[in-house]
Steps between C-alpha positions, in 0.01 A plus 500: 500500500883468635759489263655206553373171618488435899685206466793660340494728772497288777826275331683825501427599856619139627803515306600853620422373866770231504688710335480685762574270762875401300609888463404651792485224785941566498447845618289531831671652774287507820250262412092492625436219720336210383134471560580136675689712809226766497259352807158691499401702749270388841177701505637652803815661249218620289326675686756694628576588178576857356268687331516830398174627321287547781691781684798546260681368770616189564309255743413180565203349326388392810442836606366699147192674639321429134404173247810427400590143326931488408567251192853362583767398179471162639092515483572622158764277410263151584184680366675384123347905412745631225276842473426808743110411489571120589734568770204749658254255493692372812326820693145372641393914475510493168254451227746342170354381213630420184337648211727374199868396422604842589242707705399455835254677733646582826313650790466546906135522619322518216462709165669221293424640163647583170671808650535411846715783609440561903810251579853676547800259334817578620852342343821560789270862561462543089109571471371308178162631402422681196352836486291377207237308726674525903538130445817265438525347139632147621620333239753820470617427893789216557775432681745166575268350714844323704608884579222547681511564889128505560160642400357715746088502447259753696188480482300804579626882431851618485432841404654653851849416402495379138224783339273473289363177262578264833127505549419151578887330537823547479812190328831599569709243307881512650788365338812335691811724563765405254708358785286226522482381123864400455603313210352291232115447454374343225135353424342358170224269436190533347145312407198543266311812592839690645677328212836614614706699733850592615640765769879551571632737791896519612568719810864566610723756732611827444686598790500377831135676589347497125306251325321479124298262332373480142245287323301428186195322427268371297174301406284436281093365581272343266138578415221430770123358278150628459230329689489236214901401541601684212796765498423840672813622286676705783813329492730714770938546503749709710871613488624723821821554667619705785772553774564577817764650728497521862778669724532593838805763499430584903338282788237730473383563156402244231496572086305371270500504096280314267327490206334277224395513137226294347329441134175297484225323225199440538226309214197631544160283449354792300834534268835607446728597860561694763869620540656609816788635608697697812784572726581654803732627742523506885696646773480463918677618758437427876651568790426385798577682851352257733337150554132757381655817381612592138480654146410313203491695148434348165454604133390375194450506081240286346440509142202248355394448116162399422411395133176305438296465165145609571219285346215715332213624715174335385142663517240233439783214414614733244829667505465912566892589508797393257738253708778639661820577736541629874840556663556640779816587646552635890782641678544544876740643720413437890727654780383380864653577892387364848620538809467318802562554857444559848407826610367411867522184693171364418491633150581327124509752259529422117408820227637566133504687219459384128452665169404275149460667149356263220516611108240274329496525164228289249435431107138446508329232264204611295242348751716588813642778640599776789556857443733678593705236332782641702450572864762553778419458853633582853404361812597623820488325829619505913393289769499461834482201760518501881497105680422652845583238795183539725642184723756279441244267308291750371565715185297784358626574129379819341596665165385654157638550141437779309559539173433762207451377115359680177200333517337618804746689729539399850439153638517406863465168585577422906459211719447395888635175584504280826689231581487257860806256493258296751795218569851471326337278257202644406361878367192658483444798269257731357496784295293770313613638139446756236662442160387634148543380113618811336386562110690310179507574148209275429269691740598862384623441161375233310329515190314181321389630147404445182683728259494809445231652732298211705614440806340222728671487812718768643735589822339762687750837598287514868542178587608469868644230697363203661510415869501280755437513924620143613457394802685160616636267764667243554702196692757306464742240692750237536310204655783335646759331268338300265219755407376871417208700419393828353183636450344884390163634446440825278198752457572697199279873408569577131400849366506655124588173344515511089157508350379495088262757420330656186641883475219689640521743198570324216440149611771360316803510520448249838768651798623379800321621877574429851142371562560205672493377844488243753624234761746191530548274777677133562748316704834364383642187667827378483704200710816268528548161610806307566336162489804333499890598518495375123158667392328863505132546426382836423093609493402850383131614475355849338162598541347857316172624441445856301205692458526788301211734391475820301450795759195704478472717172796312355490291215648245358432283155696193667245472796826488729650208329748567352773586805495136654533139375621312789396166668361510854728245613835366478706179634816361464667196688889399418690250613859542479729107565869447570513143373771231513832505242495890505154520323217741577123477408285836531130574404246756487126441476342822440096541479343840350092593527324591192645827344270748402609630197334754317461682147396850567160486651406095430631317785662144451647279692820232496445211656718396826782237449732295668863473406815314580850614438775262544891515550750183610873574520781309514838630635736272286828670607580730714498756236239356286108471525242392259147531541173444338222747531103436419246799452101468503575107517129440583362624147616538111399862528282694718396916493659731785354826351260661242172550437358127368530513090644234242804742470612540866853319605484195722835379640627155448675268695843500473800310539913573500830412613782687675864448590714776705874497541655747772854514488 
């Protein structure tokens, strides 16, 4: 249990908001326009767009030959989201489901499970996965959700220009330049599951061509309940700060320097907390030569702490192992180059270079562990990407990453890619992909024991990676002013997917194989409507069917269920209002299938559900806005994820207030 009392907590976060407000409000220099002046963009201004994670180039999104959804800071802003996960739930190509107060399960076209780990996260180019599993740890992930630019979402493989572990989709979260955050922002509120909250950021000049910004945070969420309304106990809170600095010394070359430093808690429903920790550093530099020539060259440190009490493992409801500890703590260093240019008329060339090294280091519990406890790690990597102009409204892109890692020595991972601009307004695109899943820790070096000798489950030192041959196309266009549309299809191959099988010598200890295999296929539908100047409708649709097997001779104690637990369908419809007296109304009705959601080999199921989030804002002054945001309004509490028991998390509807001063 926390320490001290929510309520005292929340009376201390108010009070150091206005605060705040008095001591700080004196000493803004350039100030960040007030969201009242900021008009929102037509759909035509969206879709033309930037993005950058397609091609590592920028484009319009118009014109991204892949499925692509961008999640504006506005989008953000009116979604009331004051987390990473809630903000992505914006992207119709992704599966997001809440599984407590402070874990999530994120996915792109399918295998949604515990350690989902074929989705790449990327924060301003930082990657954020952990060696441990190949997956992101969410609740570990945050940022100031009003420094964000956009989220860039792919769905589908990335592995030909962002390597290996962007199997299924890629999120490139972007944060604004530090020219465009000037002076005072402040935002407080807070409700009864996020019980309280408060963010402050100040940016300012340096020189003539330099900007910074710096900012703190924190929050602090209540519990979410059992299936019978009583406490789940995982009570979730957050402290981070950071900076920025962005300079242009030439008219050619840009600088960038950032960096943050976070501590979490979580309460765990099985006892005692997980504590978290981190910081890190990054540099870019880019220089651009042309309107679609230039360098770009960024490096990084990352440093994560892991600490989390580990319950006993039972055998027959009986505990086997003394209770116990697991830390981990992992350092990375990442250097990466690309260049892009022209080498012929019709030709867009874009290649790189990049090196990472990653020193994990564990303190296994008594149940739980991986050996070596220490293990350093180098991956090595180049690619290659020609856009080839075949007609002035034809482009064939073609391209391939290869990379070399510890695990299993070269990967190559290319990709063929077509794209018909048919009209100005409207693209056509197809494209054909290879991208792998390269071993973790989990797969190679895991151990599950009971002390000193038995071992039940255990990493296996040949396991190889996984891999996928995707094969997709799609459309999308601006259907005059007041409407557009996007739609892909996807045909997915996976091969040497993780299996469970008894040792074939010993039988126990149980090991890791690559002895599954199968298909995916489904449609992803996305559209805009400017129904009226004053209101935007939104509809997004996901449809995905799996069928995975285990391939002849293999085996597999799970019967191929334990890699997926994802609905076959998705839907969301929002509705975002400009209202009279400077007020805005914006909801999103989201509808998810049944989940299947399995234990090992028994399959279960979650039932589909319907849910309503809420948010209506009121711009009192020009530099002040208050807002009330509902969450799951249409039940007290509902399941997103786990396998159906009297223990598993449901999340409850929620309620809070906000207020945000810029100066």
């Amino acid at each position: 249990m926390r320490s001290r009392p929510g309520r005292l907590h929340r009376g201390r976060c108010l009070v150091l908001g206005a605060s705040l407000l008095v001591a700080v409000s004196t000493l803004a220099q350039t100030p960040e326009p007030p969201v009242s002046s900021l008009k929102n963009m037509s759909l035509e201004q969206l879709m033309d767009v930037e993005v950058t994670s397609v091609s590592r180039a920028p484009e319009k999104l118009l014109e991204a030959a892949s499925a692509i959804e961008v999640i504006t800071n506005e989008e953000i802003r009116r979604s009331g989201a004051t987390t990473l996960p809630e903000a992505l739930r914006l992207a119709d190509n992704l599966d997001v489901a809440q599984k407590n107060s402070h874990d999530w399960g994120i996915s792109a076209r399918g295998f949604n499970t515990e350690l989902a780990n074929k989705l790449l996260v990327m924060i301003d180019g930082r990657t954020v996965y952990t060696p441990l599993f190949s997956g992101v740890i969410w609740d570990t992930q945050d940022v100031l959700l009003a420094d964000v630019d956009r989220i860039e979402v792919i769905s589908g493989p990335g592995g030909t220009l962002w390597g290996a572990n962007a199997v299924n989709g890629v999120i490139n979260i972007i944060s604004r330049n530090a020219r465009d955050t000037q002076g005072l922002y402040l935002e407080t509120g807070g409700g009864d599951v996020l019980r309280d909250f408060i963010a402050a950021r100040y940016g300012g000049k340096l020189a003539p061509d330099a900007y910074f910004r710096v900012y703190g945070k924190l929050f602090d969420r209540g519990h979410e309940v059992l299936p019978n309304g009583s406490s789940f106990s995982d009570s979730w809170n957050k402290r981070q700060g950071g900076f920025r600095v962005d300079a242009a010394p030439s008219q050619r070359d840009a600088l960038t320097l950032q960096g943050d430093v976070d501590s979490g808690r979580d309460d765990l429903q099985t006892g005692g907390q997980d504590h978290t920790s981190g910081l890190n550093v990054l540099g870019r530099w880019v220089r651009t030569m042309s309107g679609d020539s230039g360098l770009e060259l960024h490096v990084y440190y990352d440093r994560t702490h892991l600490q989390q009490p580990e319950p006993p493992l039972l055998i027959g409801g009986n505990p086997a192992t003394p209770a116990g500890t697991f830390r981990d703590d992992l350092d990375t260093w990442d250097l990466d180059f690309q260049h892009r240019f022209h080498p012929a008329e019709k030709h867009h060339v874009v290649w790189g270079l990049g090196y990472r090294l990653t020193d994990d280091r564990v303190g296994n519990a008594p149940a739980l562990g991986f050996f070596p406890t220490n293990l350093r790690r180098n991956l090595f990597s180049g690619f290659i990407q020609d856009a080839i102009a075949l007609r002035s409204d034809l482009t064939l892109t073609i391209g391939t990453k290869i990379e070399h890692n510890d695990y299993t020595g070269f990967e190559v991972e290319p990709n063929i890619r077509m794209q018909w601009n048919r009209t100005k307004r409207q693209t056509i695109w197809a494209a054909v992909s290879r991208a792998v899943r390269t071993p973790s820790r989990i797969d190679r070096d895991l151990s599950e024991a009971v002390p000193p000798y038995f071992v039940i489950l255990a990493g296996n030192p040949d396991f190889s990676s996984e891999d996928v041959l995707a094969y997709e196309a799609g459309w999308r266009a601006q259907l005059g002013a007041r409407a557009d549309a996007a739609l892909s299809a996807f045909y997915n191959q996976y091969a040497d997917l993780r299996s469970t099988a008894f040792n074939p010598v010993t039988v126990f200890p149980l090991q890791f194989e690559n002895d599954l295999e199968g298909q995916t296929h489904g449609l992803e539908l996305s559209g805009n409507l400017q129904a009226q100047s004053w209101w935007r409708l939104h509809l997004g649709y996901a449809l995905l069917r799996e069928h995975l097997h285990v391939r002849p001779g293999g085996t597999d104690i799970n019967n191929a269920l334990n890699e997926t637990s994802d609905p076959e369908q998705r839907a969301q419809l929002r509705s975002s209002m400009d209202l009279p007296k400077r007020t805005t109304l914006d909801a999103t009705l989201r509808w998810v299938d049944i989940r299947p959601s399995h234990n090992g080999s028994v399959p279960g199921s979650l039932p589909g559900y319907i849910e309503l989030d809420a948010r209506a804002g009121w711009q009192m002054t020009d530099r002040l806005e208050l807002a009330l945001v509902g969450q799951n309004l249409l039940h007290d509490h509902h399941p997103e994820y786990g396998f159906p028991t009297a223990i598993r998390a449901e999340i409850r509807r929620s309620l809070y207030a906000t207020a945000v001063w810029r100066y």
